[in-house]
Every structure is written in C-alpha cells, then in structure tokens.
N, C-alpha and C positions, 0 to 999 in steps of 0.2 A: 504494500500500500504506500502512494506517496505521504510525504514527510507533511504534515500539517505545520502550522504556527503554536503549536500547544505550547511549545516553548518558549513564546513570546511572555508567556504568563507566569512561568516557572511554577504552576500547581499555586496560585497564588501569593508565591512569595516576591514578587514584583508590585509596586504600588504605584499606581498609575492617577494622575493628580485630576479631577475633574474640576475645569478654570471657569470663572463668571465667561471669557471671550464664548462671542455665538460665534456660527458660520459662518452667518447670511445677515442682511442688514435687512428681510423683511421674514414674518415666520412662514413656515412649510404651510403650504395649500392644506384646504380643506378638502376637495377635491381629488388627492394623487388617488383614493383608490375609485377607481372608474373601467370601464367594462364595454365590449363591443359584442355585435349581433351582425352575425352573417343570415341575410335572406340566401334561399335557394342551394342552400351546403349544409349538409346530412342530418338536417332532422333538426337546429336547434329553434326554430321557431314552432316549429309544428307542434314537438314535444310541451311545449311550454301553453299553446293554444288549446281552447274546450274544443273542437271540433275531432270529431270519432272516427270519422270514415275519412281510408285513407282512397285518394282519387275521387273526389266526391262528384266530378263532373265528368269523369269516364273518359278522359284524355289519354291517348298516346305520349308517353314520355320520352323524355330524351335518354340517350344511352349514360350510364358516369361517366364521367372521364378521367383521364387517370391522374389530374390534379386531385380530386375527392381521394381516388384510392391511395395517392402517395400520403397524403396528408392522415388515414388511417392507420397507415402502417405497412404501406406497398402492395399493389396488386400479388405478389407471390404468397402473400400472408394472408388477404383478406378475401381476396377473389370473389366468387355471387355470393359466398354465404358467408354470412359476418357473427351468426349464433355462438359461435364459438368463439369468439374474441373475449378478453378477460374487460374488455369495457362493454359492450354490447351491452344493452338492456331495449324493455318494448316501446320507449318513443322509437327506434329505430326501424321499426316493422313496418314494412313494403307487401300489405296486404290484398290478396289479386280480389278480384270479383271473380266468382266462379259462381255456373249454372248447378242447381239444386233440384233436390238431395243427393246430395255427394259426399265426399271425403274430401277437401282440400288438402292441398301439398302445404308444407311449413313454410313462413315467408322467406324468404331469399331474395338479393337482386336477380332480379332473370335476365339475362343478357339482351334478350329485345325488347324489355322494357315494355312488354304489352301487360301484363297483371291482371288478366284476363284467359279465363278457363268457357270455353265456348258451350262444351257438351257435356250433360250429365250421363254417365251409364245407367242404360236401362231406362232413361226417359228419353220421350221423345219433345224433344225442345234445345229451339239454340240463344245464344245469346251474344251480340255481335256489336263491334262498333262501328257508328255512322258519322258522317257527317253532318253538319248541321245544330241545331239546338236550341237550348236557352243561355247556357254558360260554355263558352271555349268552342272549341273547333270541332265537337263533337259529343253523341251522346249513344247511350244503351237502346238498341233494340231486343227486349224479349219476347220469343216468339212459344208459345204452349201450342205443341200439333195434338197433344192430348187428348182424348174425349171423356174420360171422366177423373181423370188426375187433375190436380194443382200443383206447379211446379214454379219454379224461378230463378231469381240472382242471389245471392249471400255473399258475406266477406265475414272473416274471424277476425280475431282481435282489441275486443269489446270487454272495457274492464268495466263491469254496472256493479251498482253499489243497491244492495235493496231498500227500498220505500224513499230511494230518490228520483225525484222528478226530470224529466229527460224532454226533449224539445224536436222532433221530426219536421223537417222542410223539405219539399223536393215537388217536381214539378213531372207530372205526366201527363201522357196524351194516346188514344186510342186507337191504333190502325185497322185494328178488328175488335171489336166491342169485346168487353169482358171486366172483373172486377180484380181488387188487389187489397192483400191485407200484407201489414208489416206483422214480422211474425219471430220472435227472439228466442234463441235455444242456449242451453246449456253446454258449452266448447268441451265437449272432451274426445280421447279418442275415435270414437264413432260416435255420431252427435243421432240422438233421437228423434229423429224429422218427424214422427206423429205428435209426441209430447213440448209443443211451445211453451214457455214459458212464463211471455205476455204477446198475445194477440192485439193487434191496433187496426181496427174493419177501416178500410178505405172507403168503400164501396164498388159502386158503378165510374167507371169512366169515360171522360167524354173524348168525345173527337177532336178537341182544342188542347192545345197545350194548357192546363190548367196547375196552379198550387194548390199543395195540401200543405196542411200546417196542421200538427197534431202533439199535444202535450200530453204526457201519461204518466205513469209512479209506476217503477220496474217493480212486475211483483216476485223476481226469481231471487236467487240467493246471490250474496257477493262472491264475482270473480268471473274466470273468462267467457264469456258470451259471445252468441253468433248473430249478428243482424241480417236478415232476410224481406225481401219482397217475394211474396208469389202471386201468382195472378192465375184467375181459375181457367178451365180447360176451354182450347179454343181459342182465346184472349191474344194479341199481340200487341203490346205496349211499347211505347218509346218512354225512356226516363231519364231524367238529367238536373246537375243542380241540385244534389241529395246532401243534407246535412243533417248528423246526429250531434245534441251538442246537450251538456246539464242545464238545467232551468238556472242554477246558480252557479254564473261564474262574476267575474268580477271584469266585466266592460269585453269578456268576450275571452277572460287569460282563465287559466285553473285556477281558484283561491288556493291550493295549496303550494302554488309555484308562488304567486304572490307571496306568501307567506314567506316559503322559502328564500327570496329574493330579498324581504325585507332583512333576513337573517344576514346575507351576505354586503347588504347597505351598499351599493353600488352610490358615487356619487353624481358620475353621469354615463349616459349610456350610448356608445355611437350606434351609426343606421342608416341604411341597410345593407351593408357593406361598408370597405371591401370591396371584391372584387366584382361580387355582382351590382354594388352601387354603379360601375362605370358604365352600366348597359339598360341601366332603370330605368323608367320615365315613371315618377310618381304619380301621375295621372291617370295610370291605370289602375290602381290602386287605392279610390276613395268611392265615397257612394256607395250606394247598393251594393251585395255582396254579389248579388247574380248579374248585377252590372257590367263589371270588372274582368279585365282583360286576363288569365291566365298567359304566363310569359314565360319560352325556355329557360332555363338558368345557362347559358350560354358557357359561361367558365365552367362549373360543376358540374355540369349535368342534370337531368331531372326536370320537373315545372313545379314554377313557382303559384301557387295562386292565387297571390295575392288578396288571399281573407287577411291579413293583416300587410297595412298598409301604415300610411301618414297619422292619421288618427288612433287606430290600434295599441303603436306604437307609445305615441307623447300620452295617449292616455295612461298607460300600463306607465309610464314617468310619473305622470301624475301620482297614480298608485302607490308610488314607492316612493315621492317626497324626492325624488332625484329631476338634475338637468339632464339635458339631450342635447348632443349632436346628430345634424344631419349631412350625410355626402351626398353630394352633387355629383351630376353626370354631365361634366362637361363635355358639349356635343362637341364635332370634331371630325373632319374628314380623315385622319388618321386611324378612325374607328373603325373604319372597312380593314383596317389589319389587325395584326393581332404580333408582339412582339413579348414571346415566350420566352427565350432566354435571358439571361441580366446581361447585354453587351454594355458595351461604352455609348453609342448612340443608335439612337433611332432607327436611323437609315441603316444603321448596317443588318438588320434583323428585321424589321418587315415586314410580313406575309400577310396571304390572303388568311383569314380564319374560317371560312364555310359559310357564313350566315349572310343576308341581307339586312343590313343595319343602316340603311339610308336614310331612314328619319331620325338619325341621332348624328349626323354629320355637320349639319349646320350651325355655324355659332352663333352668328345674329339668334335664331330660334333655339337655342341652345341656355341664350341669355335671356329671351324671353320666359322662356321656361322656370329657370332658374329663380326672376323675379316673380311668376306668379304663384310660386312653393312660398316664396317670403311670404307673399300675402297673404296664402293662403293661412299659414302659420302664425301670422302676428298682424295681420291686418284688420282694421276694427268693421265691424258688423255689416256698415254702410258701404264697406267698400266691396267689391266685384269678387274678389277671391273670397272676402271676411264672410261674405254673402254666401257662398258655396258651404262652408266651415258649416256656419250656421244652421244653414239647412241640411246638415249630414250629420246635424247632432251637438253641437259643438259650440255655442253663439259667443264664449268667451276666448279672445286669442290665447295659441299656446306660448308665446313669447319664448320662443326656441330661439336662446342667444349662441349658437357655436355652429357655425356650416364650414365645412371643410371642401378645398377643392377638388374634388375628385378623389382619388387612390390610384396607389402605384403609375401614378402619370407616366412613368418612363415607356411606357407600354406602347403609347398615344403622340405620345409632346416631344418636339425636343426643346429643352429645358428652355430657350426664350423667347419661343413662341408659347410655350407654356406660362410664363412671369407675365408677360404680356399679355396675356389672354385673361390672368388671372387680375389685371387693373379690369376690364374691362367689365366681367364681372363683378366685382365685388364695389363699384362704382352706382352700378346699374340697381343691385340687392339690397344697398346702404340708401338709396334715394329712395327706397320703399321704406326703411328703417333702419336710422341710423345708427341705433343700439347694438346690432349683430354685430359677428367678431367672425373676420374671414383665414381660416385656416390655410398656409401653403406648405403643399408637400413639400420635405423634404429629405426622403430619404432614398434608398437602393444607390443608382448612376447619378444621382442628381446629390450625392453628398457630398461633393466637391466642389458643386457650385453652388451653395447655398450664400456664400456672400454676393455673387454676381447675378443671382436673383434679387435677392433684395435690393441690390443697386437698383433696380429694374422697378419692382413692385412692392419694396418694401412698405411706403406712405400707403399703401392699399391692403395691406395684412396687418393683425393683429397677433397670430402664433402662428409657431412652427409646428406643423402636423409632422413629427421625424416617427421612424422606425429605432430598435434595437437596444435591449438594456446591455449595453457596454460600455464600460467605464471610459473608457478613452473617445468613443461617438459623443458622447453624450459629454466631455468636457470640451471638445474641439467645436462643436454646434453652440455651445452655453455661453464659450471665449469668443464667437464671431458674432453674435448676437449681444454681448455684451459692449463689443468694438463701434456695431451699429450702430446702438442704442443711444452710446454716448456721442458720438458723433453728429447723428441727426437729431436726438430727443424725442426721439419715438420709446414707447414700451413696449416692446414684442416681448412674447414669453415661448415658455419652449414646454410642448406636449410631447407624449410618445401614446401615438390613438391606437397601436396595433401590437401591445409587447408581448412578446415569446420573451421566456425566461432564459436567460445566457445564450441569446440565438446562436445555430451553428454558424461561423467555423470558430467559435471563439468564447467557449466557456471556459470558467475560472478554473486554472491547473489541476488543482483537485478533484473539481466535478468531473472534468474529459476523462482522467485517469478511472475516478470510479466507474464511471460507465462501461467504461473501456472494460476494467476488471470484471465486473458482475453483469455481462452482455446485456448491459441497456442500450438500445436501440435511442435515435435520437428523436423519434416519437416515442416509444413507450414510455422512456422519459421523461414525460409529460406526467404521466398520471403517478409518477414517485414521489413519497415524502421529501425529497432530496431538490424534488424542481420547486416544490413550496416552501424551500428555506428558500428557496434562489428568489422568490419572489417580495421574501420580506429583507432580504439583501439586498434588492433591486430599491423597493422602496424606502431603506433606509438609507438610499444613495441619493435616492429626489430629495428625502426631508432633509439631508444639508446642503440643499442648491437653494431654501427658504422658497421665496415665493416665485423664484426665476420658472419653477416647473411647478405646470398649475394642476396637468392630471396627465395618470397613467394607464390609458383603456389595455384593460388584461384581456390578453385574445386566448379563451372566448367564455362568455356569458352563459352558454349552457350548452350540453349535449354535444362533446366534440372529441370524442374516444377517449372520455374520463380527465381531459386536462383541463378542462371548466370548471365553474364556482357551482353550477349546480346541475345535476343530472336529474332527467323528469321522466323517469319510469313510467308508465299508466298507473303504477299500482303504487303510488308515491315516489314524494320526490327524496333526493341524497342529496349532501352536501361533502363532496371530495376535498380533498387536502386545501388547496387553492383555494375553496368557496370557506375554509373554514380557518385558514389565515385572515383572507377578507373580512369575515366575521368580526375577526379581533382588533384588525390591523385597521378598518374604515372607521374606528373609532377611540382610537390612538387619542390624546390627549397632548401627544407631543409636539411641539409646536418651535422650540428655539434650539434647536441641537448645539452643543457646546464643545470645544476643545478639549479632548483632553490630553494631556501634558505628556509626552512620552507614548503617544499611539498614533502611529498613523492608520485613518479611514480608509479603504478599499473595499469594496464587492468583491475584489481576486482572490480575498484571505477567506479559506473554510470557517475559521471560528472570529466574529467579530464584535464588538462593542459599540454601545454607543449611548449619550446621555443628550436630553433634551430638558429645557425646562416646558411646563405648560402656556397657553396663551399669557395669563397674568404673571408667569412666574411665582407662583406658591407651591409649585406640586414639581416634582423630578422624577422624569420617565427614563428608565434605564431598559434598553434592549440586549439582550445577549444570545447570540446566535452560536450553532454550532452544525457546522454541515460535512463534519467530518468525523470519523471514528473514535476517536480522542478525545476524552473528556480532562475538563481541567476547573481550576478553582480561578478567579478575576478579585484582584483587591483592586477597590477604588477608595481614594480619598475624599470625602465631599466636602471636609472641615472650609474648604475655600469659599461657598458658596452663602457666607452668611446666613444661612439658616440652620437651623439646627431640627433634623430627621428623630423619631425616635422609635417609627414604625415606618413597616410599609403594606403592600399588598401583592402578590405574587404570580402571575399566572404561567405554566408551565406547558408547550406541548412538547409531545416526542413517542419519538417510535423507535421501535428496536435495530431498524438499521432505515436507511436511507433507500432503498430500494423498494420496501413495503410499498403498498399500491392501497388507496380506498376509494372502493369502485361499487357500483349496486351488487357487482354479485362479491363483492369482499370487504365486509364493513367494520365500525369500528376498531380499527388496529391506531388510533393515535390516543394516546394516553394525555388526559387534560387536568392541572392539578391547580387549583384555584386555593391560596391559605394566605393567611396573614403572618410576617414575618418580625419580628425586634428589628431595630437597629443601634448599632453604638453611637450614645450619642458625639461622641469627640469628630465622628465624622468619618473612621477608618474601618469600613465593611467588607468583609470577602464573600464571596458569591459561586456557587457552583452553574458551570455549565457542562451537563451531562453532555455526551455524542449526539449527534443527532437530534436537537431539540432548540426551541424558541422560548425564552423565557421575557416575559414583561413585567416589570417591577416598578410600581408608583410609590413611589415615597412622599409620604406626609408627614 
C-alpha cells in the first residue's frame, strides 16, 4: 500500500497551532453543496417521477448508445441486461408491453429497442405499433380475433401499495366496436389471469378518440403488480397516452423522493443537462402533458418525454427550498455535427452525427428562444410568456437567477465565436431581467482560454460554469479570475456545475494506487466509501476559496449506477454514501476556515485537516478526514483563538475499508456515531482519526 501522510501527525505527538488568520477575505458559500439532473440518461428522472408505466405512449425508442453504457460501466460489463449489476435496482426497469395472458420475459435492454411483445400463445390476438395518435409518433393497436375470450396488453412492474389511491389517464378509440376494462394482477411467476385483483369497467367505446380518466383505491396487497387493459372479444382498439400515477404525489414527484431529497439538502439544482440540455428546446416541454412533444435523447439514447419539463422541474425546487439552474441550448449551425473526441479544436473533429437538427441551428432564433425561457421563468403575469406560466398553473414567477450557456460547448463552438455569441445572448436575456447571472463554460479545450474569453465577454458573464475537482484546475481558473476581477472591477465567481470526484486522469496518489490495488474500476468507483471522502475533500477545498466559489453541482442527483445522492427504487428510496455526506456536509456551519500553523491544505493528502470558525465566529468546526488505511491521532492547539472551548459535539462516519459500496441491494455498511465530547480547556486537544472515516466536531 502507498505510504500515506500518517506521519505528518506522528500519532498525535505533533501540535499543530490553529491561528485567528482566515483564508478568504469573504466566508465559504452557502451554496457549495448543489446537484445536477441529467434529462434523457438512465433513468434519473423517471425514477424520481409518480408516473408507473414505462413507455406510456407506445413509442419506438432509440437504440443506447454507448456513451450510457460506458458511463455504467462499459458495454463488456453491462450489455442488454443490467439485473445483475451491484447498482441496478427497479427505477431502472425497461418494461415491454406484451399481448395477454402470457408470461413476460424479465426487463432487459432489448437491443431494438421495441419493448413490445406482439403475440400471446394460445390466443388469438395481436398487438402492434402505429403511426399516428394522441401523444408522439405513434400508438397501440389491439386487435381481439376472439369470439368468446377477452384478451389484451399488460406491462409488469407495478409496485401498488394497498388502500392507496391511484389515478388512470389514457385515451382510446374504436376501430371495431367493443368494450375494455383495466384489470390489475398479482406479479408473480405465473400470474393468474382469471383472479384480478382490482377491476376498473371502462365500458363501451367509441369511435372517437376519447379520454378516460378513472380514480380507484388498489384493493390487492402490497408489492409487484401487473397492469393490464383487455378488451372483450371481437373488439379492436387503438390506445395511447396511458398514464398510471398515485392520487398523492407532490406536484407530480414521489413524496418519498421529496422526502429523501430534503435529506440530502441540495442547495441548487442544475437542468436539464448536460448533454442532453445542448439538443433541448424547452418548448416542448410545458402545457399539457398529452401536448408535449416526446424527443430522442440524441447523446444517450432512448426518448425522453418530456412529462417533466420547465415547470416540473422549478416546482420540485420549490419543494425543497433550493435555487435552480437552467442550461440553455445555444442554437448553432455547428449542431448539424457532433465532435466526440476532446481535440484541441473544432474543426479538427467534426462530423456528421445522424440526426436532422435544423431547427436548433439558428442563432438569431436560438436567442429568441432563449429570451422567451427568461420570460417564461421570471416574467410577471401580464407579460406574453408570464401569461403562458400562468395558465399552465403557475401565475407566480419562478425567478430562476442562474442560466448557464450551454454544456461542453467544445462540441459546437470554437471558443470565440462561442465568447461572442455568449455577449449576445446574455445581453438579449438580461433586457428581459436584469437580475439573472449568465454562466460561461469553461472547461474540457476551452481551459486555456479562459482568460481570452473573458477578454471577449467577460462584462456579459457573471460565473464561471468550469469542470473538475482538481487542485491545480481549480487554483489556475481562481488566479485568472482573480487577475480579471481586479483589473476590470467586475465580480465573477467561479462554479464547478458538473463534478466527478478526482476526475480521471488525475486522482490524488493515494486514491489511483488504491484502486489500482483493490480492482476498482474508474466507475465502480463511484459508488465507494472512498469516492465520498473525495467528495468532502473536494468540498473542503471550495470552503477555503471563501466566497470566490459559490457552488458545486455533484454529478448526479439521482439514479446513476449508485454514484448519486439518492437512488429511487419503486419500492423506496436509498440514500448512498455521496447523498449521505450531502446530508451532513449541506449543513456544515463552517463558514471562515483558518490557518493552521505548521499544515499545509491539499485535497492530494489521504488524511487531512481543517478548522473553520462559524458565520458569527462563536462556534469552531473542525473537519478531519481520513481516506487512507492508516489511522492516526491530530493534536491541535486552539488556546490562540481567544475563546475558550470546554465541550464539543462529534459526528463520526466510517467504514471498514474504502472500497465498501452502499447500494439498494447493499445497505447500511457506514457506521455513524453522533456523542458529545470534553475538551481541555487550556486549548491543547488531541483527536482521533480512524482509517477511512469523516469526523465533524463543533466546538462550543
């Protein structure tokens, strides 16, 4: 095993002087802990969403692609079937519709992406997709050739809760007279198609497209359930625009993701993307649900469709007492390509991407766009977009202060027609409302020119949207921003909307090595005890940059093969290592981090230190980290800080090694020890910090 710093501490006989000097001349953001949300990539919206049926409009999806699978864990690992993965739980179920009474197969990717099962054995009945519809590019033809059977469509994966109330929408229409009941069965290996276990009579249907809307109280027992339509013999129906959703949820999210979400205190949330933001037009995306355009997800794969949108979104903010950012899709004739590797420029890389993406090339239209999101957003009642808001529910603005331009611009931009395009914008956005605060990329190819942007467009941004918790990115951005600052009198700050913990190729010596030894993979990685010190390492590197870094969106918010704050099972939600640092760490207290006398600060050190006073300075928050196998003892001196300690309060995580994983299907392995401790009053305390553990200690 590499040599840790254990030795800097000599087992506590080293006494290390904690000085009144701060870091920062303003204190650490309220903010640094903040969170981002990928629309259209594996499941983290969905899971978090009440709606039940997956494919609810009977669309042909797009194939994955193998950005989703690399980001799993590489196609050799994950391939069509993902049940067996040690992150995997059933937000992630890719559930077909298949023709009934049958036996469905277990969910899996299916490689064509149809999720559709046509024939039932032994009945005569098909069940097909069409063109045409109510919602999206297509809907369910079922056809019953029957003469005294009922037969139909079904999907598994139905977690119903008994004597709670449930919500049926869907829209049918009659091509051959006949009638249709919903009809709910108990999911187990052979399902008992005679024995329903609630019946919902539809009736008669007509030859119009009509809605049914039907509310009911599930009378079967808690756990997996099969949702079915049948329609009686003879009968050939078209249906589309089918949603199962609980009578209570909270604006449309699960109240227990809410819940769970409040747990993790996210302080702002970006949206919706990433990468699917560059391809978005929010406009499909608001109004009626059956309104709404479902949209490939272009990068990831799959369709998106868009039942959560703009509104969805800021509400679920609302819910959680947190801000939001939103990214922008800066239109762009560049868009008709697609430049997948990280070159140096644009031009050298290129390519056509497959799609027609003609209505997102235009910048004028692009900027139009752009401004009537503002409005829609923060524009008051009277005005043309505030008016839309209003009548979609909504009459008070969101006053969504943070829009970012775009993501991974290098894709798109070369970098000053990019600076350039981004005055333009955010000129345009600011004359709707001057309040907003315009984000410019600045990370991947474009981290070299971060000064000759701002030469460019500085007076028209307010932060920097960078990538990468690395110590050295992150001091050479802070130093050119600071160089700016003073020169012009601008206040730009510096964000990081997208952080991976010690992204590759450049984790702290330690970490590479461990991994290295104990075959962790640079995703599996993710979901280790060992990537969630790295995270409160990471964040103990913002709070002595003070107020220069305002927030750090942790990628990702939910459901993303266990390296997110919260996974959303059907059958409840988890909170992984990451969601349960957040936990602690978004309500930190610490506020003026301090010198201390004989230590130097770095994220590169396995085991590190650090002391903050509180906003007022009456309370001293001491962090002690340890991300290495080595335990050791920390004396610090506090006698300097004019006050005088005589207690504190303690909180402890840790786990038996660094590799430990907490996942739905492996829980509880972090040990959390909450006690009140003495202190000497003369001010000379020594402190343990086991192996592998986060210790926060408030002194009073």
């Amino acid at each position: 095993m590499a040599e840790t710093n254990a030795a800097e501490f000599k087992n506590g006989e080293n006494i290390f002087t904690v000085t009144k000097d701060e870091m920062a001349q303003t204190p650490c953001s309220d903010m640094l802990c903040s969170n981002f949300i990928e629309l259209g990539f594996g499941y983290q919206v969905e899971g978090m969403w009440s709606e039940m049926l997956f494919n609810r409009s009977f669309e042909k999806s797009f194939q994955i692609t193998p950005a989703t699978y690399d980001w799993f864990g590489g196609n050799d690992i994950v391939g069509d079937d993902w049940r067996e993965q040690d992150w995997y739980h059933t937000a992630y179920e890719h559930n077909r519709w298949y023709a009934c009474p049958a036996n469905e197969r277990p969910p899996s990717m299916s490689p064509d992406c149809d999720f559709l099962v046509e024939k039932a054995p032994f009945y005569s009945l098909s069940v097909t997709r069409q063109d045409g519809g109510i919602h999206g590019k297509s809907f369910l033809c079922v056809n019953n050739f029957e003469t005294d059977r009922w037969c139909g469509v079904a999907q598994n994966g139905k977690y119903m809760r008994a004597g709670k109330s449930y919500r049926f929408r869907g829209w049918i229409k009659a091509e051959q007279k006949g009638e249709a009941d919903l009809r709910f069965y108990k999911t187990e290996k052979s399902i008992d198609w005679d024995n329903p276990v609630n019946t919902i009579v539809l009736g008669a249907i007509d030859s119009e497209w009509t809605l049914f809307e039907k509310e009911f109280e599930f009378a079967g027992e808690e756990g997996w359930t099969t949702f079915s339509l049948f329609i009686s013999p003879g009968a050939k129906l078209q249906i589309d625009a089918f949603s199962l959703m609980p009578v209570n949820t909270v604006n449309g999210w699960r109240p227990d993701v809410v819940e769970g979400l409040k747990r993790v205190n996210p302080k702002l949330i970006r949206f919706p993307g990433g990468c699917f933001a560059s391809l978005h037009d929010w406009r499909t995306a608001i109004g009626p649900f059956d309104k709404r355009i479902p949209e490939p997800s272009y990068f990831w794969g799959d369709t998106n469709y868009n039942d959560v949108g703009t509104d969805e979104f800021l509400q679920l903010c609302e819910a959680l007492g947190c801000e939001s950012m939103l990214v922008l899709n800066m239109f762009h004739p560049g868009k008709q390509l697609y430049l997948a590797p990280a070159t140096k420029t644009f031009e050298e890389a290129g390519a056509p991407h497959g799609f027609v993406l003609d209505t997102i090339t235009d910048i004028d239209e692009g900027i139009r766009c752009a401004v009537e999101w503002v409005e829609y957003c923060n524009g008051p009642v009277d005005s043309k977009f505030g008016a839309m808001r209003a009548a979609n529910g909504h009459p008070e603005p969101y006053n969504v202060k943070y829009w970012e331009m775009d993501n991974e611009t290098y894709r798109w931009f070369p970098w000053e027609d990019y600076a350039k395009t981004v005055i333009r914008y955010s000129e345009a956005m600011k004359a709707v409302d001057p309040t907003i605060q315009i984000g410019l990329c600045t990370y991947h190819d474009l981290k070299f020119l971060v000064r000759e942007m701002l030469d460019i467009c500085g007076h028209a941004v307010d932060f920097l949207a960078d990538r990468m918790c690395e110590p050295d990115n992150r001091a050479r951005k802070l130093e050119i921003l600071r160089e700016y600052n003073a020169e012009t009198g601008h206040n730009i700050y510096y964000t990081d909307t997208e952080a991976l913990q010690n992204r590759d190729p450049t984790p702290a010596p330690y970490i590479a090595k461990y991994y290295a030894d104990n075959n962790i993979t640079y995703r599996s990685a993710r979901r280790t005890w060992i990537y969630a010190l790295n995270l409160v390492s990471n964040l103990m590197m913002d709070q002595r940059c003070g107020g220069e870094v305002k927030f750090m969106c942790f990628n990702n918010l939910a459901n993303t093969s266990g390296q997110s704050c919260i996974e959303t099972p059907k059958e409840g939600v988890v909170l992984p290592f990451s969601g349960l640092v957040y936990e602690r760490m978004s309500r930190t207290e610490a506020k003026w981090p301090l010198i201390i006398e004989g230590y130097e600060p770095t994220s590169r050190k396995p085991i590190e230190i650090q002391a903050a006073w509180n906003i007022d300075r009456t309370k001293l928050v001491i962090y002690l980290v340890n991300r290495s196998h080595e335990g050791t003892y920390v004396t610090l001196d506090l006698s300097g800080l004019g006050k005088t300690f005589s207690k504190a309060h303690s909180y402890m995580m840790s786990a038996e090694s660094g590799s430990v994983m907490e996942t739905v299907k492996s829980q509880g392995n972090l040990k959390r020890v909450s006690r009140h401790i003495p202190l000497v009053e003369d001010g000379l305390n020594s402190f343990k910090i086991p192996a592998f553990s986060f210790t926060e200690i408030t002194a009073l």
